[in-house]
N, C-alpha and C positions, 0 to 999 in steps of 0.2 A: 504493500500500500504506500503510495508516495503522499507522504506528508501534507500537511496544507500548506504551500508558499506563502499565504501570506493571509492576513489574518481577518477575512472579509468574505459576506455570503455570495454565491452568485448568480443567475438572474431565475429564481423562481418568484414569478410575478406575483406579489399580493398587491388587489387595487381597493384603491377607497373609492366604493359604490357609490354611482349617485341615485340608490335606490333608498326607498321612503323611509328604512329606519334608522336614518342617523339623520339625528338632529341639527341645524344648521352652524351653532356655535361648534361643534365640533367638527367641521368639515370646514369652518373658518384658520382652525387654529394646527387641523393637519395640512391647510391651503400654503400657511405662514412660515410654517416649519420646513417645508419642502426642497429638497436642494436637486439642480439638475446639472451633470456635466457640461462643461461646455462643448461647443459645439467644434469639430477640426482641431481636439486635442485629446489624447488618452489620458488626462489626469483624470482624474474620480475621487472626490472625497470618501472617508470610510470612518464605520461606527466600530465600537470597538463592544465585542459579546458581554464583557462586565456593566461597558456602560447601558445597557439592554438589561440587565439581572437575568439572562440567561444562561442555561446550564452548559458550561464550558465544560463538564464533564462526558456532555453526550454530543461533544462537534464530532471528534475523531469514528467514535461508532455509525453516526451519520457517513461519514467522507468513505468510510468501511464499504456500508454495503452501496452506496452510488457506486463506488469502482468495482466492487462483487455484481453490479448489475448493469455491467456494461455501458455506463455513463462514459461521457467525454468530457462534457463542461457542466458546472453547477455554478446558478449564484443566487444569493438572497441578497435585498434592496431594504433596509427601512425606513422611509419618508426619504426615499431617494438616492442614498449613504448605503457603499458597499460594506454587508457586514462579514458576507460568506465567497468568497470564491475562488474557486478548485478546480483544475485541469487534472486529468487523469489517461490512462490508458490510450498515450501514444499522441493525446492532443495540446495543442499551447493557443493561448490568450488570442492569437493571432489567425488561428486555425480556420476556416471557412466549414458549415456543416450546413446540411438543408432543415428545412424549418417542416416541413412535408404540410400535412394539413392543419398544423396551427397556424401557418401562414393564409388562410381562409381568412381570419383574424384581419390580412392586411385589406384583402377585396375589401369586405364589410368596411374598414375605417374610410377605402380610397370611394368606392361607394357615398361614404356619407360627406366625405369633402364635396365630391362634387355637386351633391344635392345643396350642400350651405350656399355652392357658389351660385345656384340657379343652372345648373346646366344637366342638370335632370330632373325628373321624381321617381322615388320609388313607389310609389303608387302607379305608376303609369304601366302602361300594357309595352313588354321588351320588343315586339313588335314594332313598335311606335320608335323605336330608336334602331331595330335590325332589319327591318322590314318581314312582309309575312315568308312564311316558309323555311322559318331557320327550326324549324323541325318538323319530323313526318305526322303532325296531328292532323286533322281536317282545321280549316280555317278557325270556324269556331269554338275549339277546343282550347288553340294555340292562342287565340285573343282570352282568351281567361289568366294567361300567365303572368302576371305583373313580375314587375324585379322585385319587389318587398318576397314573391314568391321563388324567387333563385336565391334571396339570401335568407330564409328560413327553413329551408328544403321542402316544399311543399308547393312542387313544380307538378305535381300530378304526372312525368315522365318515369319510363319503368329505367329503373338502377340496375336492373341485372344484366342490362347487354352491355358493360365494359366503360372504358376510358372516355372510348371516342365521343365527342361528343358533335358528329357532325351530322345535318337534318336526318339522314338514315338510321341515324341508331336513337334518336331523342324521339321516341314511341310514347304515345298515349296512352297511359295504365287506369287513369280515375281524371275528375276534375280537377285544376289547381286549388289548391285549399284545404282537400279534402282528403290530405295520406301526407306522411310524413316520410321522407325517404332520404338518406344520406346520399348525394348523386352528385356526380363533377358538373353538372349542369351550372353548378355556380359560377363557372370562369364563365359564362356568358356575359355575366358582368360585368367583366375586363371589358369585352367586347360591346359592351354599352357607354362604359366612359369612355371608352377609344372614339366611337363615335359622337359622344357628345359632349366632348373637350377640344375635336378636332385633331387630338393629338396620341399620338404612341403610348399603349399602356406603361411602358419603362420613362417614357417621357415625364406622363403625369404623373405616374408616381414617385420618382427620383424631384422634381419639382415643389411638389407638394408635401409630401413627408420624408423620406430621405434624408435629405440635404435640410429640412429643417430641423431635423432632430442630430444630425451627427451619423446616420446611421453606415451601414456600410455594404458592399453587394461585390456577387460574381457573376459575372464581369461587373454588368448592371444589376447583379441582384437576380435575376429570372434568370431560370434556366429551365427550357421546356424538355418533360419526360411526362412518357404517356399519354400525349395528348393537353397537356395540364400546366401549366406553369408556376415552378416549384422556387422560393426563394432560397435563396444560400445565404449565409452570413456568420461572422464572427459572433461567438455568444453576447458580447455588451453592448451590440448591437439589437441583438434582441430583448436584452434589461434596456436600451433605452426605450423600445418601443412599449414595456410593461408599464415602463415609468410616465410614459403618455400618456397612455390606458388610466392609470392611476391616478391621474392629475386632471382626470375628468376632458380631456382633450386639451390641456393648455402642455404652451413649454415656455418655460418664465414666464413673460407677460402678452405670451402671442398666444390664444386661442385657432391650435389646427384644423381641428375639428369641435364643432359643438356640442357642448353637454349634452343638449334635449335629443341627441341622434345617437348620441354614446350608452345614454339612459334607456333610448328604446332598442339599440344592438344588446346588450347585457343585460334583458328581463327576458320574462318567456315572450318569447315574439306569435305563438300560435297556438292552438286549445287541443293539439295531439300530442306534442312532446315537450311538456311543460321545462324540461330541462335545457333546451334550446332556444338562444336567442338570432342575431343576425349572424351565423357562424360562429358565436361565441357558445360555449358549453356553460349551464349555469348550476352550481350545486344549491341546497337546501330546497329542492322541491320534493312531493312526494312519490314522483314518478318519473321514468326518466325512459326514452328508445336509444335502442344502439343500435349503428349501421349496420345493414344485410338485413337485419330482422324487423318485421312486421309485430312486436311482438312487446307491451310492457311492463317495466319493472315494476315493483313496491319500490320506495324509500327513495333515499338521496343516493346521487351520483358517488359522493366519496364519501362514504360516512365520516371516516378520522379527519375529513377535514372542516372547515368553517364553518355553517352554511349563505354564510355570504360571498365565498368563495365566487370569480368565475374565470373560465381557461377558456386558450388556445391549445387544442390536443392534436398532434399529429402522427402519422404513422412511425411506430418505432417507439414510441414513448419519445415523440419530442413533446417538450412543457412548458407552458409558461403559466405561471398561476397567480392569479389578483385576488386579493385579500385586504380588503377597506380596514375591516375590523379590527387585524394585528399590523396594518399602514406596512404590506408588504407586498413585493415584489419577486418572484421566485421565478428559474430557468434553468431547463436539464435539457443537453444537448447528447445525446451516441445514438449506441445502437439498442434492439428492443431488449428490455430488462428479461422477461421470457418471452412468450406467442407473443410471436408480432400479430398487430391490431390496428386499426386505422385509426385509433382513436383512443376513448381511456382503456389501460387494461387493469389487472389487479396490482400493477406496479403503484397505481397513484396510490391506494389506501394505504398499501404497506410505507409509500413513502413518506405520508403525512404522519405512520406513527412515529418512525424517527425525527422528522421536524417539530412535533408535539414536545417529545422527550427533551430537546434542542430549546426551543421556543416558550415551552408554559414554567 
C-alpha cells in the first residue's frame, strides 16, 4: 500500500443541496466559507483531518481498501479545501482517466447553461432543434420526446438495441414519459446544443465550463467510444467540477450555471424513478431503478450514505459524490472495484462505511 503523499482528501464530491431542507442562514455561511482554486494554477489550499475532529485513525484503513479495490485516484473536498488525496496503483496527480457515465453529469450542466443563455428549452420537442426523423418512431411518437425527456431517461426509446444511437436503432418501446430506461439516447443532447449554440459541442463546452473553472481534457476532453462521447480528465479536474456542483453553480463571484436549473437537475426529475434526476443519481429516496432492469427497489440508493447525498456514477465505479450536509466533495477515479456496472455497484455502500469510520 503506498502511503498517502500528502495529507489531503481527494475529489469524492459532497454538494450542498439546494434542496428544501436546509435553511437559508446556513447555506449563507457554507456560501462565505467556501474556497475555490484558482483558475490556470495547480495550487489548492488544504484542510488539515485534526482540524475537521476526524478520525485520523481510520484514513490509512480507508487508503487500504481504495487501493485493494482497484482505485487510481481518490479525493475529499470540505467547503472547497483539499482534505484527502491519494494516487495509487500505477496512477499520478497528472494522470488522465475517463469519467465514463458520471460525465452525463457534464451534458445535464452544458444542457442547462445553454437554457440560462436563451438558446434553448428543455421543455421543447428535440425535434424542434434536430428536425423530425432523428429516430425510427412514427412522426407522432417522436414529437412527444422533449429534451427534459433525454435528460431524465424517459425517452420512451427501447435501450436494448446497443450504443448506437442512430435513427435505426432509436425504436419506439412506450410513450415519452411513461418508462424509465437508462439509454445513450442522452448524447442527443450534445446534439441539440451543437445546434442551438451554432457551435461544436467541444466548442461550447471548453467555452462555457472548462476554461471557466480550471478544468482540464484529452485532447479537448471528449473522446468518442461506442458511439458516445466519453470525457477524460485528470482527477482535480473532476473535484473542480464537484466543487461547482457544490457551490450551487457559482465559481467565486461568477454564476455558471443557475441555481433554479441545478435544483431541478438534483431532485427527482420524474414519478418512475424517484432516485433520478437530470442525469444526476439522487440518494434518500424510497425507491430507486437501475439500468437494464425494468424493475424497482425498496429503500435508498446507498444506505451508508447521507440521504442528501447526490452522484455522478459511471461505468467502472467512476465517482463523484455531493454531500450538502457534511459540505463535501468526494472523487474515485480506476478501474471496477468488482462487476463492472454502469453505474452504482455494491462498491459505493461499502465505501461510505469506511468514509463514515473517517468522517463521523
Amino acid at each position: 500500500m503506498k502511503k498517502l503523499p500528502y495529507f489531503f482528501p481527494i475529489a469524492f464530491i459532497l454538494f450542498f443541496n439546494c434542496s428544501s431542507n436546509d435553511d437559508t442562514s446556513n447555506q449563507d455561511s457554507i456560501s462565505d466559507a467556501l474556497y475555490f482554486p484558482p483558475i490556470n494554477s495547480n495550487v489548492w489550499e488544504t484542510k488539515s483531518i485534526t482540524d475537521l475532529s476526524w478520525n485520523e485513525n481510520q484514513l490509512q484503513p480507508l487508503l487500504d481498501f481504495l487501493e485493494s479495490q482497484n482505485t487510481k485516484s481518490f479525493m475529499i473536498l470540505h467547503e472547497g479545501k483539499i482534505v484527502v488525496e491519494s494516487y495509487m496503483n500505477d496512477h499520478e496527480e497528472t494522470s488522465l482517466w475517463y469519467w465514463a457515465s458520471a460525465g452525463k453529469t457534464l451534458t445535464s450542466t452544458i444542457s442547462g447553461i445553454a437554457q440560462d443563455e436563451g438558446l434553448l428549452d428543455i421543455n421543447d420537442e428535440v425535434s424542434d432543434y434536430l428536425g423530425t426523423g432523428w429516430t425510427s418512431a412514427s412522426l407522432d411518437k417522436e414529437n412527444l420526446i422533449t429534451c427534459k425527456h433525454l435528460l431524465s431517461m424517459t425517452s420512451g426509446l427501447d435501450d436494448s438495441l446497443g450504443n448506437d444511437v442512430s435513427p435505426e436503432n432509436l425504436q419506439y418501446i412506450a410513450d415519452a414519459g411513461t418508462r424509465w430506461a437508462y439509454h445513450n439516447v442522452y448524447v442527443k443532447m450534445q446534439d441539440v446544443v451543437t445546434v442551438a449554440s451554432n457551435q461544436t459541442w467541444n466548442s461550447y463546452f471548453n467555452t462555457k465550463l472548462r476554461d471557466k473553472i480550471g478544468m482540464s481534457g484529452f485532447p479537448n476532453g471528449w473522446l468518442a467510444s461506442n458511439n458516445v462521447n466519453v470525457y477524460w480528465s485528470d482527477t482535480r479536474s473532476m473535484a473542480r467540477f464537484g466543487l461547482l456542483i457544490y457551490a450551487k453553480g457559482k465559481w467565486e463571484n461568477t454564476q455558471i450555471i443557475s441555481e433554479s436549473f441545478l435544483n431541478d437537475a438534483t431532485n427527482t426529475s420524474q414519478d418512475i424513478n424517484k432516485s433520478y434526476g437530470y442525469l444526476w443519481w439522487l440518494n434518500g429516496k424510497d425507491s430507486y431503478h437501475l439500468p437494464s432492469l425494468q424493475f424497482e427497489f425498496d429503500g435508498e440508493l446507498i444506505p451508508n450514505a447521507p440521504s442528501d447525498l447526490y452522484a455522478a456514477l459511471g461505468k467502472n465505479d467512476q465517482k463523484i459524490y455531493v454531500v450538502p450536509s457534511k459540505k463535501l466533495v468526494i472523487v474515485r477515479m480506476g478501474n471496477a472495484a468488482n462487476d463492472s456496472t454502469f453505474g452504482l455497484s455494491t462498491f459505493d455502500n461499502d465505501l461510505w462505511e469506511k468514509i463514515n469510520a473517517l468522517t463521523d
